[in-house]
KEMI-478568 format. One record per residue (C-alpha): x, y, z; residue in one letter. Coordinates in Angstrom, 3 decimals, m for minus. Last residue first. Layout:
residues N
+----------+----------+----------+------+
!        x !        y !        z ! type !
+----------+----------+----------+------+
!        X !        Y !        Z !    A !
...
+----------+----------+----------+------+
END
This chain:
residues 353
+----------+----------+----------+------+
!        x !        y !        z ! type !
+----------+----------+----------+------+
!   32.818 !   53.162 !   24.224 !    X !
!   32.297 !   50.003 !   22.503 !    X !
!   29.884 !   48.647 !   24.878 !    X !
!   28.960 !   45.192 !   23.662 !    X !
!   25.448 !   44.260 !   22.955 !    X !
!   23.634 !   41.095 !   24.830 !    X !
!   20.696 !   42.512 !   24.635 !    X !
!   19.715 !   45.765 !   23.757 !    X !
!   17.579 !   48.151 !   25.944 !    X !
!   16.687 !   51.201 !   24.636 !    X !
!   13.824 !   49.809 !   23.419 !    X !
!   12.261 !   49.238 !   26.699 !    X !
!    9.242 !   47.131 !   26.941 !    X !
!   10.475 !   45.018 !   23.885 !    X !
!   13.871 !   44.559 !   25.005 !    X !
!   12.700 !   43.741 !   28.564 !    X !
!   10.690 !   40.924 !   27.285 !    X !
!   13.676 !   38.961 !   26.347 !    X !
!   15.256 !   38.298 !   30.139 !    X !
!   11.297 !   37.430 !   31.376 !    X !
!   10.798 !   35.422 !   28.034 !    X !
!   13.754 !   33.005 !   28.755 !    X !
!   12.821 !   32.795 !   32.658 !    X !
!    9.369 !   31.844 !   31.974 !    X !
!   10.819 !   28.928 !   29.168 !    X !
!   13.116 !   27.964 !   32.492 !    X !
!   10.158 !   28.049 !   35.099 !    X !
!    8.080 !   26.448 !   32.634 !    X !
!   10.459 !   23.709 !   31.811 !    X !
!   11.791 !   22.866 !   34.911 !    X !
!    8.318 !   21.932 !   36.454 !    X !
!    7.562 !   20.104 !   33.321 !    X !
!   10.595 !   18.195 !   34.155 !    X !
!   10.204 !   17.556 !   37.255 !    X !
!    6.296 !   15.994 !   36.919 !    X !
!    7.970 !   14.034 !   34.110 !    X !
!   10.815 !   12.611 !   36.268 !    X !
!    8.056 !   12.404 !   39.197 !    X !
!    5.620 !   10.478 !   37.256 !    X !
!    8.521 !    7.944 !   36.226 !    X !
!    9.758 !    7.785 !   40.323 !    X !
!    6.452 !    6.659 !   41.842 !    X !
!    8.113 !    6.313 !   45.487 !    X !
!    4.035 !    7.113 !   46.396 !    X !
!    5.507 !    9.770 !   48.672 !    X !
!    7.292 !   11.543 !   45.701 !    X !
!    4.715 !   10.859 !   43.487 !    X !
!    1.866 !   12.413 !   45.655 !    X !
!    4.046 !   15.226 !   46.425 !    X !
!    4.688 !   15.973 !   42.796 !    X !
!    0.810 !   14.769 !   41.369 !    X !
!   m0.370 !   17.462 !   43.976 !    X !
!    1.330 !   20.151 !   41.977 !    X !
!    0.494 !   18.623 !   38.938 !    X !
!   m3.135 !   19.009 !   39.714 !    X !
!   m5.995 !   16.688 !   40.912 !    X !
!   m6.919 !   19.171 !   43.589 !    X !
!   m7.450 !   17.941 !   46.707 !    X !
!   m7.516 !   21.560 !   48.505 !    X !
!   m4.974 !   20.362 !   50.430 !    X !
!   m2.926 !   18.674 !   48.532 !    X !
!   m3.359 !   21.351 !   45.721 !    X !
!   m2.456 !   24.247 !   48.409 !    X !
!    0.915 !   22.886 !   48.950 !    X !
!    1.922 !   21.937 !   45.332 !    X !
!    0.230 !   25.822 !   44.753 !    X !
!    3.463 !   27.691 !   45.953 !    X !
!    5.707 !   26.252 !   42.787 !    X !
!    3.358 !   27.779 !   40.041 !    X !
!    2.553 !   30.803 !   42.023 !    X !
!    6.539 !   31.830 !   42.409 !    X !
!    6.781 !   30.754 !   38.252 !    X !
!    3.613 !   33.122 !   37.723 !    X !
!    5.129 !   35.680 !   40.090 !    X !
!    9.047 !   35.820 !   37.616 !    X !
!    6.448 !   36.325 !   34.717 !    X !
!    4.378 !   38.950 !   36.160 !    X !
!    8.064 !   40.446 !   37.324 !    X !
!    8.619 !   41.274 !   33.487 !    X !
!    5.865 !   43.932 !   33.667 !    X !
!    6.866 !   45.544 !   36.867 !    X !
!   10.353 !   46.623 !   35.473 !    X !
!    9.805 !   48.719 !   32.555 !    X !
!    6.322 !   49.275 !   34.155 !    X !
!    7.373 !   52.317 !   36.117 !    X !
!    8.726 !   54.240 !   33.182 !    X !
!    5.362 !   54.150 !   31.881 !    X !
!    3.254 !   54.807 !   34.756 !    X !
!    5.927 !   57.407 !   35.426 !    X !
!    5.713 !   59.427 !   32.278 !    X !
!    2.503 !   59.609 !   30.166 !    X !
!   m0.264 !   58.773 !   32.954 !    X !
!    1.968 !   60.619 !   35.711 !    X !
!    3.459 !   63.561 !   34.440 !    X !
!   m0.635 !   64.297 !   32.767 !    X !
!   m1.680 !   63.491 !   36.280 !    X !
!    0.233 !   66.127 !   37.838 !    X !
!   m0.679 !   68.723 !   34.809 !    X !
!    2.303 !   69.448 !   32.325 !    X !
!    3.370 !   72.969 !   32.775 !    X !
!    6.961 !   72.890 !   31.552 !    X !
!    8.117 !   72.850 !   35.550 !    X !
!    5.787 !   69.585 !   35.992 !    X !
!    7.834 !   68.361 !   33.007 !    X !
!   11.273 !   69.362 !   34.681 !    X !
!   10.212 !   67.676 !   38.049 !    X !
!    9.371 !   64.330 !   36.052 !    X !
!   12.905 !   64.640 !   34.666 !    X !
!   14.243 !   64.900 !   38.199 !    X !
!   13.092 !   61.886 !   39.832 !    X !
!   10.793 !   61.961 !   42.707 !    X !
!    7.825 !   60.564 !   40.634 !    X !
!   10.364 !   57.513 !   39.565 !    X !
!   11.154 !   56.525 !   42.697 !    X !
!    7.466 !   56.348 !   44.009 !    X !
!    6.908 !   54.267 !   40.645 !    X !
!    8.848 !   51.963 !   41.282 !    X !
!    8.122 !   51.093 !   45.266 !    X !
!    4.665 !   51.480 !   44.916 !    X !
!    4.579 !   48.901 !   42.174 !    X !
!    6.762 !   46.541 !   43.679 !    X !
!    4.962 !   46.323 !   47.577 !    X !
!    1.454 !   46.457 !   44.943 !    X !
!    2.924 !   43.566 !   42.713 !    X !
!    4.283 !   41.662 !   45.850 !    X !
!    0.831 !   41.919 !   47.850 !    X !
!   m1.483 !   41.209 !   45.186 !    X !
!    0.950 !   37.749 !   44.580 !    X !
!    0.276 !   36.794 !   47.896 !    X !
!   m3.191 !   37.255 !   47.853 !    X !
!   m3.395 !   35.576 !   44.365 !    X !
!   m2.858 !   31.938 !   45.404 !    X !
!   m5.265 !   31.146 !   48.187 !    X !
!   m8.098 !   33.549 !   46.329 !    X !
!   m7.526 !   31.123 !   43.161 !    X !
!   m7.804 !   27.831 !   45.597 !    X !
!  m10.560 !   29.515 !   47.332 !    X !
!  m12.469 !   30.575 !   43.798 !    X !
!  m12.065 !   27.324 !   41.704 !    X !
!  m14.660 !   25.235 !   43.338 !    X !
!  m16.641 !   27.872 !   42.526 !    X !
!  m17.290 !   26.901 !   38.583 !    X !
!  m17.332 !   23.171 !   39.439 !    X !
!  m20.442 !   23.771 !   41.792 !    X !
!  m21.486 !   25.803 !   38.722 !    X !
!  m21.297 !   23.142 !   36.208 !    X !
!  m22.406 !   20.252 !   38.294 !    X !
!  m20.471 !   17.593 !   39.421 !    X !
!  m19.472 !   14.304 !   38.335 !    X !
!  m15.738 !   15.344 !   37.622 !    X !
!  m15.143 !   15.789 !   40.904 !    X !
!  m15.204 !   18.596 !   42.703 !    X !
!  m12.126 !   20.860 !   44.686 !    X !
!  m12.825 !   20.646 !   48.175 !    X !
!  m14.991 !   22.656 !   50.819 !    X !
!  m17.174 !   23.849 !   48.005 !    X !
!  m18.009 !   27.247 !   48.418 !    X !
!  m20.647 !   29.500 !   49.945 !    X !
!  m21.460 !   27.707 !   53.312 !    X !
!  m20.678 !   30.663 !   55.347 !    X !
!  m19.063 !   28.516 !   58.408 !    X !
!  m17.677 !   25.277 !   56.199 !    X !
!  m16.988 !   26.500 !   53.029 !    X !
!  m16.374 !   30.212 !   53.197 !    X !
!  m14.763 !   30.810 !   56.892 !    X !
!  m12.918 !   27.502 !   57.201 !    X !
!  m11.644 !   27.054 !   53.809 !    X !
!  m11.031 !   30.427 !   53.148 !    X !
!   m8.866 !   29.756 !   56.505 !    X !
!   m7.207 !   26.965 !   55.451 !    X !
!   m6.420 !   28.827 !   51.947 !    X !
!   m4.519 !   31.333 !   54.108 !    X !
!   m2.662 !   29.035 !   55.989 !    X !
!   m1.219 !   27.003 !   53.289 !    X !
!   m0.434 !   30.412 !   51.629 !    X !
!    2.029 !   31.320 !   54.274 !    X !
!    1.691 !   34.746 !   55.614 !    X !
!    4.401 !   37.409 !   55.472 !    X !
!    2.817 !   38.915 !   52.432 !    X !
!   m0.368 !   39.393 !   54.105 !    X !
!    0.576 !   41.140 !   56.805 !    X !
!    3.062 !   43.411 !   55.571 !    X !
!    0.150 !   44.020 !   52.378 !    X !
!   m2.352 !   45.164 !   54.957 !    X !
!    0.629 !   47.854 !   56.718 !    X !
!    1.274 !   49.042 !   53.465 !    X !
!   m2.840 !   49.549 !   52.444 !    X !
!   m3.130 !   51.098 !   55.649 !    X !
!   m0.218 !   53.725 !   55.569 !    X !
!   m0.883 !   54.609 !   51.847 !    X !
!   m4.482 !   55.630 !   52.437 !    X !
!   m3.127 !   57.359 !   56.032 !    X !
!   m0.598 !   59.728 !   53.762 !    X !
!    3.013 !   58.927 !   53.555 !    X !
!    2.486 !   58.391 !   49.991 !    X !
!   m1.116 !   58.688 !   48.358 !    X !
!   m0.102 !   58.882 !   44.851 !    X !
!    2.289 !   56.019 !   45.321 !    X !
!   m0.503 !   53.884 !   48.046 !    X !
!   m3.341 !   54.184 !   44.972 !    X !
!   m0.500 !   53.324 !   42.164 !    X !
!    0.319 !   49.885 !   44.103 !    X !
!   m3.020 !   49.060 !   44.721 !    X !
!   m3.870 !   49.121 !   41.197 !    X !
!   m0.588 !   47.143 !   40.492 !    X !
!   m1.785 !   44.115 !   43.016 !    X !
!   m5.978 !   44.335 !   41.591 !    X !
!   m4.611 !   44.508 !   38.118 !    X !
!   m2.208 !   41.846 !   38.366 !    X !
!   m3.580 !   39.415 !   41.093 !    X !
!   m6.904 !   38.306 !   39.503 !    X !
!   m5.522 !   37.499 !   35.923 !    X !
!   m2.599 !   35.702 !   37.451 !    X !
!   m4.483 !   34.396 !   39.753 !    X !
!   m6.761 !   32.883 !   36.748 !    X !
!   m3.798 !   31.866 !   34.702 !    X !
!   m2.648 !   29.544 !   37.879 !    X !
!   m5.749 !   27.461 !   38.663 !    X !
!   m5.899 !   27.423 !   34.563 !    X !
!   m2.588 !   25.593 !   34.486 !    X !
!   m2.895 !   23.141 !   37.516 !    X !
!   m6.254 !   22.405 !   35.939 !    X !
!   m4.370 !   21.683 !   32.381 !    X !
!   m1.677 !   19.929 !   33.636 !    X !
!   m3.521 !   16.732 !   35.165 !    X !
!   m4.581 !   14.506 !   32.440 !    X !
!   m1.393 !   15.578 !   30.616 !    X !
!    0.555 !   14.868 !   33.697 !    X !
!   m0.965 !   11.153 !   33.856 !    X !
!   m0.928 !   10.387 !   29.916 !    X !
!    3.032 !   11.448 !   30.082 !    X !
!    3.453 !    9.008 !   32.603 !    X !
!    1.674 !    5.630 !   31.019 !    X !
!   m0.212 !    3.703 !   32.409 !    X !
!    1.223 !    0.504 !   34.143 !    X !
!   m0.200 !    0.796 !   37.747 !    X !
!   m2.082 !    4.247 !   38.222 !    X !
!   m0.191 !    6.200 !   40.776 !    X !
!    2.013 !    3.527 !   41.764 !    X !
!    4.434 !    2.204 !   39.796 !    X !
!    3.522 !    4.549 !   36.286 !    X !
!    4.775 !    3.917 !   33.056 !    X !
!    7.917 !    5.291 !   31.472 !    X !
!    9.104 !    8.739 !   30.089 !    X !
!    8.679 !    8.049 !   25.935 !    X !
!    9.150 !   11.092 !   24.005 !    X !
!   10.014 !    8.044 !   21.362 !    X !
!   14.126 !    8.773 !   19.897 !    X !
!   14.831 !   11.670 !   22.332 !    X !
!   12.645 !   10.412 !   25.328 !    X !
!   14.000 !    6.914 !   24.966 !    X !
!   17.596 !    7.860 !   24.331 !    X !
!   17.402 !   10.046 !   26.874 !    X !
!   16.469 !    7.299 !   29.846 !    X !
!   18.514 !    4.516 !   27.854 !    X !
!   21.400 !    6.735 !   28.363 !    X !
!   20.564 !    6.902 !   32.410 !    X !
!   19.479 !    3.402 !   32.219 !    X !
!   23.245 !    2.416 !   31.310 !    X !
!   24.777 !    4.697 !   33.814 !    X !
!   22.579 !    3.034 !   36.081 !    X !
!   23.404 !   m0.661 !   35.907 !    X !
!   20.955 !   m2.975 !   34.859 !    X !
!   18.495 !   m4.178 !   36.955 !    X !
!   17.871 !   m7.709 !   37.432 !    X !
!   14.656 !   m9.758 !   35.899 !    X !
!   14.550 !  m13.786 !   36.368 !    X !
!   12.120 !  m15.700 !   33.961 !    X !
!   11.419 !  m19.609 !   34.016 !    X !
!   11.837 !  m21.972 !   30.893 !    X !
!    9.303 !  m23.670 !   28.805 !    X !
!   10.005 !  m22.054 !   25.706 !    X !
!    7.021 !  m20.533 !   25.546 !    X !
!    8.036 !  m18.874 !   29.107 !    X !
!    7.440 !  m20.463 !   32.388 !    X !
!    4.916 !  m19.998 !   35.311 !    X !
!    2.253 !  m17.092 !   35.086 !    X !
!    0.910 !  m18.345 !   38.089 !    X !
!    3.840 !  m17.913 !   40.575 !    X !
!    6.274 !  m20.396 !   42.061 !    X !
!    9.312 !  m19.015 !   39.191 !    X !
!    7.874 !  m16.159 !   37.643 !    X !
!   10.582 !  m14.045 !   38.847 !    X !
!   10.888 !  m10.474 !   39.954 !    X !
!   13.771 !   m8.027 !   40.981 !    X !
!   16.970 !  m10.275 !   41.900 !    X !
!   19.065 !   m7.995 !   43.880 !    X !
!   22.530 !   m6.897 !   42.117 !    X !
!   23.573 !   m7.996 !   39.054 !    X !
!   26.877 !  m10.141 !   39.668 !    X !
!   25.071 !  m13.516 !   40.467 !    X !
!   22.697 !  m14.527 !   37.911 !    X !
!   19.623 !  m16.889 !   38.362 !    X !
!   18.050 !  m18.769 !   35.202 !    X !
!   16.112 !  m17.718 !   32.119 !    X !
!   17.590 !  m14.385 !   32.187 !    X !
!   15.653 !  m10.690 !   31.904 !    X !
!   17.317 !   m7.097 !   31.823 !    X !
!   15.860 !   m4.140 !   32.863 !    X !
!   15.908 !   m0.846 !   32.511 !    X !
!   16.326 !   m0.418 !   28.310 !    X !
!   13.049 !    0.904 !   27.959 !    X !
!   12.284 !   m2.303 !   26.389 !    X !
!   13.140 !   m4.285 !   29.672 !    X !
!   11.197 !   m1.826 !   31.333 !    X !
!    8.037 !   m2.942 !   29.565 !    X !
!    8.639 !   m6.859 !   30.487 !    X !
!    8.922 !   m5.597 !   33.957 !    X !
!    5.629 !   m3.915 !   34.006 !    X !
!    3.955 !   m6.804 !   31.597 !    X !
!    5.294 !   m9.080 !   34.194 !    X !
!    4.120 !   m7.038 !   37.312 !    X !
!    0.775 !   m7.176 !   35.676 !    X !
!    0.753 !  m10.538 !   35.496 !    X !
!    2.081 !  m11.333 !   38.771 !    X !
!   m1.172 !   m9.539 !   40.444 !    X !
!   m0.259 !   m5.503 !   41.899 !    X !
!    2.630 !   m3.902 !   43.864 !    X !
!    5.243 !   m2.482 !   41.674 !    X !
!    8.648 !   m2.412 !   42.792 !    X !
!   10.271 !    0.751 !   43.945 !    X !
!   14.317 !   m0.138 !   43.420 !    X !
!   15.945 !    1.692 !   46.583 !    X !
!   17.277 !    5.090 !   46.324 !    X !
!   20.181 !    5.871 !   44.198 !    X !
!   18.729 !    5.426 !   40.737 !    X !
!   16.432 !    8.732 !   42.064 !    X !
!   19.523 !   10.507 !   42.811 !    X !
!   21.071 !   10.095 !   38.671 !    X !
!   17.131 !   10.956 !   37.689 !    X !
!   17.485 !   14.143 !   40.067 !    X !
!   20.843 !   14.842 !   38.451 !    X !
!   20.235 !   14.498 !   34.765 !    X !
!   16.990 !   16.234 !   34.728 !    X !
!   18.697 !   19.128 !   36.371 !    X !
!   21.182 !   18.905 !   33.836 !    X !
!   19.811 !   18.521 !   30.707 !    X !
!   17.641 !   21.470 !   31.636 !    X !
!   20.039 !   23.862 !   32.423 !    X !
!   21.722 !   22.772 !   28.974 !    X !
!   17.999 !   23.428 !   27.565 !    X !
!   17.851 !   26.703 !   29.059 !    X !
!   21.436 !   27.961 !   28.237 !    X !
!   20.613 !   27.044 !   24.342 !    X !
!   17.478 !   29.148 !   24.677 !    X !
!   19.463 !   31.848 !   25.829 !    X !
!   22.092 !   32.101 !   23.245 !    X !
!   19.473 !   31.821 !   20.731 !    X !
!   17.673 !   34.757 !   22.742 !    X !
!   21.293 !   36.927 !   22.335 !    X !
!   21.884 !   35.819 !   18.543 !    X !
!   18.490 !   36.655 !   17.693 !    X !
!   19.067 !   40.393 !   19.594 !    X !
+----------+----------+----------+------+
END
């Protein structure tokens, strides 16, 4: 089993490595974004990508490195102690890409912001930002579970019966709608025609229960999708497992229906519904970029279009890569937890038989 999630782990930082690898090797690609702002501050900018290991600096023009980036030649900040003026040129991108790990390995440094907020620091922006993203998401995961599997048992005990028919035909509809639309219409119908929620996520300046609703369309937005796939899953489980033939031979040893379902198919059932919360939360993750835009909520979801737009490529490395690692650390707990729902599962064994 240790040498199965070790085996894992190592896959998921090699998956990693290489998705980082690529979209910063693309990113080099497109044009250099330079920083708009006063020549000081685009000095101190350049002067702190010359220590990532970026840039390079000369005290006169260079031909063979590419587009000339900055100079302080015919700007305020004039010449150097030395009295000479500064010219900055990009290096060449295999040598930022190694600068690029050695700086994260060596300082967990990602760079400073272009755009977003001129010359702070990256990490400082996603850490401001990760923890509404986060809770947005834990709270429709906490919504969406019990409400989604609840459903789910209702329509399997009910099959082919009207109950069932309704709540199938309400999770078809639901499912197959985009959750850009639905948290338009929550927006519609609860902010602006019922007056009941804020219309837009609030600032940091308001009050503690105007701050407590603001989270209920976004969470609404994000769980009826995920209601839907847990019931659809749920039903679908445990409908097979109530036909099986073991559950026949404990109805045939006199165990009540409900006894054969509370200590046999519930349980069988979850084997594979309780992983899937994990395999949602990474679906909920990625679907509320969308809704943050438009519900203006200063999450890292919002940060990833906003960087990408804004041509802010450091945010969007470390936006990325926190992307990448929840979906992979989610993906390394969904593979182990089955081995703890299901002892009879071992991973990674070898069939000697």
């Amino acid at each position: 089993m240790w040498k199965y999630v070790v085996k894992r782990l190592l896959l998921a930082l090699l998956t990693a490595f290489i998705i980082l690898s690529l979209t910063y090797l693309m990113m080099k690609l497109l044009p250099f974004q330079r920083p708009i702002g006063m020549a000081t501050d685009q000095r101190r900018y350049y002067e702190a990508q010359l220590d990532y290991g970026y840039v390079i600096k000369f005290t006169e023009e260079k031909t063979g490195f590419g587009e000339l980036l900055f100079t302080t030649e015919g700007t305020s900040i004039g010449v150097d102690g030395d009295g000479n003026y500064l010219y900055y040129y990009q290096r060449p991108i295999l040598e930022q890409y190694f600068n690029f790990w050695g700086n994260i390995l060596t300082k967990w440094d990602w760079g400073t912001s272009t755009a977003i907020q001129f010359n702070a620091s990256a990490m400082s922006i996603i850490g401001s930002r990760l923890p509404v993203s986060i809770g947005i998401n834990i709270w429709s995961v906490l919504v969406s579970v019990p409400l989604g599997i609840a459903l789910g048992i209702w329509a399997a005990l009910k099959k082919n019966k009207p109950t069932d028919h309704i709540i199938s035909t309400i999770v078809m509809v639901f499912i197959s709608v985009p959750s850009f639309i639905v948290i338009s219409l929550l927006i519609k119908w609860f902010a602006f025609d019922l007056k009941l929620f804020p219309s837009q996520w609030p600032d940091a300046t308001s009050s503690t229960q105007n701050k407590i609703l603001g989270y209920f369309i976004p969470v609404m937005a994000l769980s009826f999708g995920s209601i839907c796939g847990y019931c659809r899953f749920t039903r679908a489980e445990l409908c097979e497992v109530m036909s099986s033939d073991y559950l026949l031979l404990a109805r045939t040893k006199g165990l009540t229906k409900t006894q054969c379902i509370t200590r046999h198919a519930l349980r069988n059932a979850m084997v594979p519904i309780v992983p899937s919360i994990l395999a949602e939360f990474i679906g909920i993750l990625s679907g509320s970029m969308i809704l943050e835009n438009l519900y203006n909520i200063p999450g890292i979801g919002g940060l990833f279009v906003l960087a990408i737009n804004s041509k802010d490529y450091s945010v969007l490395m470390v936006d990325m890569a926190m992307f990448t690692l929840i979906s992979l650390t989610a993906s390394v707990f969904l593979d182990i937890s089955y081995g703890f729902i299901d002892p009879r599962i071992r991973m990674g064994a070898k069939n000697n038989g």
